[in-house]
Phi, psi and omega in degrees: 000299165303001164259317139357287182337303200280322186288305178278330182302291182317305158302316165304313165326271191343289201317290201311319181281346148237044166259312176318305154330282189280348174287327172255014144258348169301315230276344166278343178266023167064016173307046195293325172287327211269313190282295131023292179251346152332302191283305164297004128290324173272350158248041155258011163248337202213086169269301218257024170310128177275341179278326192281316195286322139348267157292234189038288187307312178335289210303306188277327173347279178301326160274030178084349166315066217235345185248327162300308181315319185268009175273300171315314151329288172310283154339307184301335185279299186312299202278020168199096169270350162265022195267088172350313214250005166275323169296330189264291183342290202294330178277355164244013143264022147289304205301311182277010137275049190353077164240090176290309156331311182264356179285318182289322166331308184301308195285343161314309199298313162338288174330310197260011157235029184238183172256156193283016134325299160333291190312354183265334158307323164259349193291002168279320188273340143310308190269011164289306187304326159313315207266331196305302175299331199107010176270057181316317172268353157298304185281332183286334190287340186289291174320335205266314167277348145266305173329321166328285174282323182249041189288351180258005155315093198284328173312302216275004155286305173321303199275015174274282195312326177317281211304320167257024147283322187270337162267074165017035173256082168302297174303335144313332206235347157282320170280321141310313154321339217255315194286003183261315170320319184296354188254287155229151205248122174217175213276338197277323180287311170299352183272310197285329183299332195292303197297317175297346196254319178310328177277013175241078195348129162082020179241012178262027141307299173315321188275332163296320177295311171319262180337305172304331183273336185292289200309313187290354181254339200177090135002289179273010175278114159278003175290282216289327177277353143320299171306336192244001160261346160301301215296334172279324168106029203265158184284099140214170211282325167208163154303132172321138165288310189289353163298285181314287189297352184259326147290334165301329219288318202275263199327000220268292197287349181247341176345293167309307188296318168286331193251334152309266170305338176239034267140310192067356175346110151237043192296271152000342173240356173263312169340282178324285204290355174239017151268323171281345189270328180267005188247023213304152185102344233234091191249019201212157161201153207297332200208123132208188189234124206229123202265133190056085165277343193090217138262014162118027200288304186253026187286317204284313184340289206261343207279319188278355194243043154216140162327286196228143180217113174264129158287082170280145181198152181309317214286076184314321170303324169299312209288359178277312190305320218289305182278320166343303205295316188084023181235056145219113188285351164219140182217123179244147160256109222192130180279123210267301190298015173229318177191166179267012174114177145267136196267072229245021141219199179241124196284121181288307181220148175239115179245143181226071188293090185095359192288316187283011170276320181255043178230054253277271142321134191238216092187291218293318247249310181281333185306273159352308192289323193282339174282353186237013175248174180273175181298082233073355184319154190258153184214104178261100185226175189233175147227149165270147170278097168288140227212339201246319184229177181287302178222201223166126177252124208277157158329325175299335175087024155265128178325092193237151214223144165251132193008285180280009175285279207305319179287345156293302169314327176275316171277355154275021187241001165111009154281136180227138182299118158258344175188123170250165203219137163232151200215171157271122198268322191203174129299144150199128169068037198080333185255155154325136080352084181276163165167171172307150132229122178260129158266100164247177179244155146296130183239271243242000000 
């Protein structure tokens, strides 16, 4: 019997080890379903295998799964508590649950339990995590100190210059760009050299050149060509659609936690309250639609005082947060500035929280809005305030718009205004945020 054994263990290992083996080249060839089930068919014999337990959290990460993924993980850490490079796994899906705190744990332990061949890679994912708390000058001395040793390391260049951006040390982060550029030129490094050098009084040639040169390197960066149509001063009409949706795309999993809490965003509850207020009485209504929804803010607002509530949003990474909540009988991904979704009734209210910020020009914009809504139907939305032009792209790089603009705008599109409100909409940068919130009805 004990020779059977001996005869059968090795091959199962062998099986086991190379399941393991194609499991972690689907999962590097981004084969995620493939990857996926391999490793489940291999732990209904072997759950508590740390590697299989490994992959698997990997695996669920990566299918928006990020809090089982980081369980698996975690388990996998309790039974190889010195395993290096399974401990920065688990802190760097903390970090993209933004658990910072614990990422930096994770990521010491990574540290003192690696060989320093390692170390300049992980001491990057520290001061990422580090920047994550807010402990800027903590993460530039890390960053600083691979740069040292490492000067063509591009990660901890990039997040050098990130990092003294964010503590205003422009000249620094100019000077860190520039010495890394002098090694090699990449696109990421010409944007934060764009951003440091435009925030420095009599440099935003220089900063224009920077950005133009990020673009000429990458085509497809919508950061650095955004920066150079501020800077330039051109006239438009809307925020770039791949500008939107790829900052929503990134900003998704942290989203709530910033605009709640460090923003005070209180667009979604004004909203609510100045639809009921222009309505009395009126506390309930069949259908509405609700355009840049997000991740449900004013989804939560509005869900008991509507019958049926739909979502549209670019972001698809929101619209995953958006159906978690369970407060939408529908959610489309749809570019608002091209169309509102499909549009298969006519909408009792259409609310639109923030929207008119990546919207330069309303006429069209209102047009739409005005074709989905129902007859006397309601259109609750906000605007930032403008003083100066009919619209305006605000220090924020977002749209603000003036009074009698908007309001003009609604009435050729078949609106009559019952109330604007101007209120404080969020924080930004420590200050208030002013702006509108408008009720109109369709009249035509």
């Amino acid at each position: 019997m004990s020779a059977e054994m001996t005869m059968e263990m090795p091959a199962d290992a062998a099986d086991l080890a190379d399941l393991k083996q194609r499991a972690t080249i689907l999962l590097t060839r981004g084969d995620l379903e493939g990857a996926r089930s391999a490793v489940d068919a291999a732990m209904i014999d072997q759950p508590e295998d740390a590697d299989l337990l490994a992959l698997r959290g990997t695996c669920r990460a990566r299918q928006g799964e990020l809090s089982d993924g980081i369980q698996d993980l975690a388990t996998a850490v309790m039974a190889r508590p010195r395993d290096w490079e399974l401990l920065n796994s688990l802190a760097v899906h903390l970090q993209q649950m933004k658990m910072f705190d614990e990422a930096v744990v994770f990521h010491v332990k990574a540290i003192n339990n690696s060989e320093p061949e390692q170390h300049p890679q992980l001491y990057i994912n520290l001061g990422l995590a580090m920047m994550g708390q807010g402990e800027h000058l903590a993460a530039v001395e890390l960053f600083e100190a691979v740069l040292a040793v490492h000067p063509d390391m591009l990660d901890a260049a990039v997040n050098l210059s990130s990092a003294l951006n964010s503590l205003k040390e422009y000249g620094r982060s100019v000077e860190a760009c520039r010495r890394t550029l002098a090694i090699v030129e990449v696109p990421e490094l010409y944007h934060n050299l764009g951003n440091a050098l435009h925030r420095i009084p009599g440099r935003n040639a220089e900063a224009l050149a920077a950005f133009q040169r990020a673009v000429e390197l990458d085509p497809t960066n919508w950061k650095s060509k955004h920066m150079l149509s501020l800077l330039r001063d051109e006239d438009m009409d809307s925020i770039p659609t791949n500008f939107v949706e790829g900052m929503f795309d990134e900003y998704a999993s942290f989203y709530e936690q910033d605009v709640i809490e460090k923003l005070r965003y209180r667009v979604p509850g004004l909203i609510r309250r100045y639809l009921l207020k222009a309505v009395p009485g009126r506390t309930r209504f069949a259908s509405v639609l609700d355009l840049g929804c997000g991740t449900g803010l004013t989804g939560v607002m509005l869900r008991d005082i509507a019958d049926f509530q739909k979502g549209v949003d670019i972001s698809r990474n929101m619209l995953k947060l958006a159906l978690e909540k369970g407060i939408y009988d529908q959610l489309e991904a749809a570019d608002l500035q091209v169309s509102l979704g499909e549009i298969d009734r006519a909408y009792s209210v259409v609310a639109a929280a923030d929207v008119c910020g990546y919207i330069g020009r309303l006429e069209e914009f209102f047009a739409k809005v005005a074709a989905a809504v129902e007859a006397d139907g309601l259109f609750a939305f906000s605007v930032e305030e403008s003083f100066l032009a009919d619209f305006e792209v605000s220090a924020a790089g977002r749209f603000a718009h003036r009074r009698t603009y908007v309001q003009k705008a609604l009435a050729d599109a078949g609106f009559k205004v019952l109330s604007v409100a101007r209120e404080q909409l969020r924080n930004s940068g420590g200050r208030p945020v002013f702006g509108m919130i408008f009720v109109a009805q369709k009249t035509a």
